[in-house]
Structures are given as structure tokens and as C-alpha cells.
N, C-alpha and C positions, 0 to 999 in steps of 0.2 A: 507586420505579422498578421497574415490570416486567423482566423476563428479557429480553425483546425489547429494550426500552430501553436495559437497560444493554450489551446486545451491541453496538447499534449507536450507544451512547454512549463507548464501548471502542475502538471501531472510529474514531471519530473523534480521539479522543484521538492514537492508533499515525500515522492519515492527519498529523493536524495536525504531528507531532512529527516526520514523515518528510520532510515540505513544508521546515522550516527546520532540519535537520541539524544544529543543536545544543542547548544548554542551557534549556530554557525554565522560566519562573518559576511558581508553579504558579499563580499571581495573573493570569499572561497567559492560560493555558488556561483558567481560570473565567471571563475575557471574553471569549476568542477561543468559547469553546462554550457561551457564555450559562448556566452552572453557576452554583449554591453554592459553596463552597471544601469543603465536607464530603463530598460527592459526585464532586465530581472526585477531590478525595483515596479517596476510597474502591475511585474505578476504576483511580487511578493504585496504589493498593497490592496490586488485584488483579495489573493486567500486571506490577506488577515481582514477584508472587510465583509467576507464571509465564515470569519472566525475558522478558520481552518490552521490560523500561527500566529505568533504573535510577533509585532517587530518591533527591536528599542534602535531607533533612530540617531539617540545618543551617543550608542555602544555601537551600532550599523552591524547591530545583530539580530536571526531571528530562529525561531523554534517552531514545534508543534503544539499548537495549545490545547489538543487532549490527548490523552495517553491512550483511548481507546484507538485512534488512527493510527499508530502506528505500527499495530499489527496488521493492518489489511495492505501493507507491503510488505514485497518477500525480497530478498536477496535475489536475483537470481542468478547470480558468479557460484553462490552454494546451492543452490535448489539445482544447477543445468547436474552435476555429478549426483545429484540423489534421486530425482523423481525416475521410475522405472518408465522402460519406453512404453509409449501408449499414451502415459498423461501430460497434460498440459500445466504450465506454470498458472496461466490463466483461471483454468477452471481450479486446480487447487487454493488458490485465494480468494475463488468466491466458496466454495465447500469447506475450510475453515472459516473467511468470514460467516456463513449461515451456522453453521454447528455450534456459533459461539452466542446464536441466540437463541439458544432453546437452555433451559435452567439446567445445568449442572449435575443436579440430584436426580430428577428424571431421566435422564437421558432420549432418545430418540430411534427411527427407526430409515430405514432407507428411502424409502419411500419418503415418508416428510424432508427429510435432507434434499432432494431432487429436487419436491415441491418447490422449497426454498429457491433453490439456488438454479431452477428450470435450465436442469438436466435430466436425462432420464435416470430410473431406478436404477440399471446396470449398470451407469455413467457412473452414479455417487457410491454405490458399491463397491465399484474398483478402488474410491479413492479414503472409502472407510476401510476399507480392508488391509489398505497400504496404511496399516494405524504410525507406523515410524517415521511414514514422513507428515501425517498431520499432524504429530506431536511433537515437530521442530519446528519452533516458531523464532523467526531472526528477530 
């Protein structure tokens, strides 16, 4: 497995595991990801030695070990039927992940949303305006 590969074999491991919010077996993720057992094990000991999940070896189970990751995955089986055409799945997961760091009680304005999330102001405008789909979070 190239570098490439295993980035974006990493990446779905984090997606998949963020999708069912809890314990999965690590038998389900070598079918759900079309994997070996020794590869997947291998991705999954990277993320947990970057604390990104935790594994019990025991149980040959693992999870996400914060609850803030896994909102910065989206579904995107539910997200392809909601986002209006024009926007990207993509940029809507970095414009709620940015919008989620700015404090609550202040709120924000277009402009710093962009800043954030380096898009333009009429980029993040479109996707603050579409307020129904930033406030479905899977």
C-alpha cells in the first residue's frame, strides 16, 4: 500500500467509524472496506497511536476516541439528496467544521467564515445562507 493509499484508506476507516458512533468489530471494517485483517489492523494501530480511536485487542474492537471528530464527517448517501446544486460536500465540511470554532454566543460574520475555511466571501455565503443544510449534522 502506497502513502496515498494508505492516507486515504485512513481516512475511511475515521469516515466509517464516525458514520456508526460506536464500537465496531474490526472483522466489520475488513468487509465494510473490502480489506485484509492485517492492513486494516495496521491502519487502525496507526490512528490509535495518533489517538484518533481507541482499539481493545481483547474484544478486536475499535471506536473514535473524541466525540469532537466525528462531526467533521458527513454522510454522504444523505448529504448527495440535500445539498443544492452548486455546493460541494467537501467545502460544506470544512464551513461547518470552521463555524464550529468560533464561540456560540458571538456568532460570526461571512467574511471570517471564508477566512477560516479559505474560500471566498460568496463561496461561504452561499453555504451560510443554505442555514438547513449546515444545521444537519449526521
Amino acid at each position: 500500500m502506497d502513502n496515498a493509499q494508505a492516507v486515504e484508506r485512513a481516512l475511511d476507516v475515521l469516515e466509517y467509524l464516525s458514520l456508526n458512533r460506536t464500537k465496531l468489530e474490526l472483522s466489520e471494517l475488513c468487509s465494510r472496506l473490502t480489506l485484509p485483517q492485517n492492513k486494516v489492523l495496521f491502519l487502525v494501530r496507526i490512528l490509535e497511536s495518533k489517538r484518533y480511536l481507541k482499539l481493545n485487542m481483547e474484544q478486536q474492537t475499535c471506536m473514535l476516541q473524541h466525540n469532537e471528530l466525528q462531526h467533521l464527517f458527513i454522510d454522504k448517501k444523505t448529504l448527495q439528496c440535500q445539498i443544492p446544486k452548486g455546493l460541494s460536500e467537501t467545502t460544506l465540511g470544512t464551513i461547518r467544521a470552521r463555524i464550529d470554532c468560533f464561540p456560540k454566543e458571538l456568532g460570526f460574520y461571512a467574511n471570517e467564515v471564508a477566512l477560516k475555511a479559505e474560500v471566498s466571501r460568496v463561496n461561504a455565503r452561499r453555504y451560510l445562507v443554505s442555514k438547513s443544510i449546515l444545521s444537519k449534522k449526521n
